[in-house]
C-alpha positions, 0 to 999 in steps of 0.5 A: 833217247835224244837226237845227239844220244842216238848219233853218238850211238850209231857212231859208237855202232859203226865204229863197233862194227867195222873194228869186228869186220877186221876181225873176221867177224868174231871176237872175244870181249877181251879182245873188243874192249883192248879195240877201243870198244866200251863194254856198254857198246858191247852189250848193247850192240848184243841186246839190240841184235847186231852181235850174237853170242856164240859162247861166254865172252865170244861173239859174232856180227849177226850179218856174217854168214853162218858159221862152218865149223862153230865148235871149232871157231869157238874152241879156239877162241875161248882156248887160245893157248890150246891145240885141236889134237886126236879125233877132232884133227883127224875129222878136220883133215878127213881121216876118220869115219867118226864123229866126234862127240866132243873137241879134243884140245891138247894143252901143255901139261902145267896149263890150267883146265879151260872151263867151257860150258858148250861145246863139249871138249876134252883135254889131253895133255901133252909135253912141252915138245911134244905139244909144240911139235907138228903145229899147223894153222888154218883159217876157219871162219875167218879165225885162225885156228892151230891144229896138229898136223896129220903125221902128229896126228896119227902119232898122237893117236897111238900115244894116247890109244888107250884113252881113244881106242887102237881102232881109231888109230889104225884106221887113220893109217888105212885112210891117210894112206888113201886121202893123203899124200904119204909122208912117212919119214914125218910120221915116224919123226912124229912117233920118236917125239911121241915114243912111239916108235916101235908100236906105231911101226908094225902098223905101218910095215903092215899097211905100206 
């Protein structure tokens, strides 16, 4: 490799870099090659260490600290369109004692089924309101990330409490009861979307 080639690279290294810091640090390879970076930058950025692989067609600058939360990070990424929905949300806002296996993504009913090798994922789908109802977003790892609120949560919960238990659901009463500050009027907004009024009720009758 000459002098001017070696230049050339560095130039095309650095402007690599500095393109990912304004990312956070991460991106997808769609998303770096629409920055101006050239895919042969790319790859060889990764061979030589600068960038690690975190999952198919996602990376991050090696000098970044280590990750928080990856699945999450990588999650979103690679399923944009989807929403962290169930056990997951409920893990992120500490409301649950379990841990969960696999990130629930909720997705909107006619959306294709992402294809994701690692982290384990399991899809939900939902209705078009009730998918875009109670949306937050936080940043996690410098990317944002869209979650469901902790009322949609826990309406989401008994929704779909026989594909993840009742007991799951009824704790999270008991703890967002705790940890949080109540917002019941929310939830039971949340549980007419979901129509699930008249289950999730009598839980919370019971416990506030």
């Amino acid at each position: 490799m000459t002098i001017s080639t070696q230049r050339t690279q560095k130039n095309r290294f650095d402007h690599a870099v500095d393109v990912f810091k304004k990312h956070g640090g991460i991106l997808r390879t769609s998303e770096a090659i629409a920055s101006g970076i050239h895919p042969d930058t790319l790859y060889s950025m990764r061979d030589s260490g600068v960038l690690d692989k975190i999952s198919r067609g996602v990376y991050r600058l090696e000098s970044e600290l280590p990750l928080n939360n990856p699945d999450l990070v990588t999650v979103a990424k690679r399923i944009p369109n989807g929403v962290i929905c169930l056990t997951s949300a409920l893990s992120f806002f500490d409301i649950t004692t379990q841990i969960p296996r696999d990130v629930h993504i909720a997705l909107f009913r006619s959306a294709e089924e992402p294809r994701l090798s690692y982290p384990p994922i399991r899809t939900f789908r939902f209705s078009s309101k009730s998918f875009s109802a109670g949306i937050e977003t936080h940043r996690i790892d410098n990317v944002i990330i869209c979650i469901y609120s902790p009322e949609k949560t826990l309406a989401d919960c008994f929704k779909f409490r026989n594909k993840i238990g009742i007991d799951i659901a009824i704790e999270a009463l008991h703890l967002y009861r705790e940890r949080r500050k109540m917002k019941i009027d929310d939830i039971m907004l949340f549980a007419s979307i979901c129509r699930v009024t008249n289950i999730i009720r009598p839980y919370l009758e019971a416990i506030f």
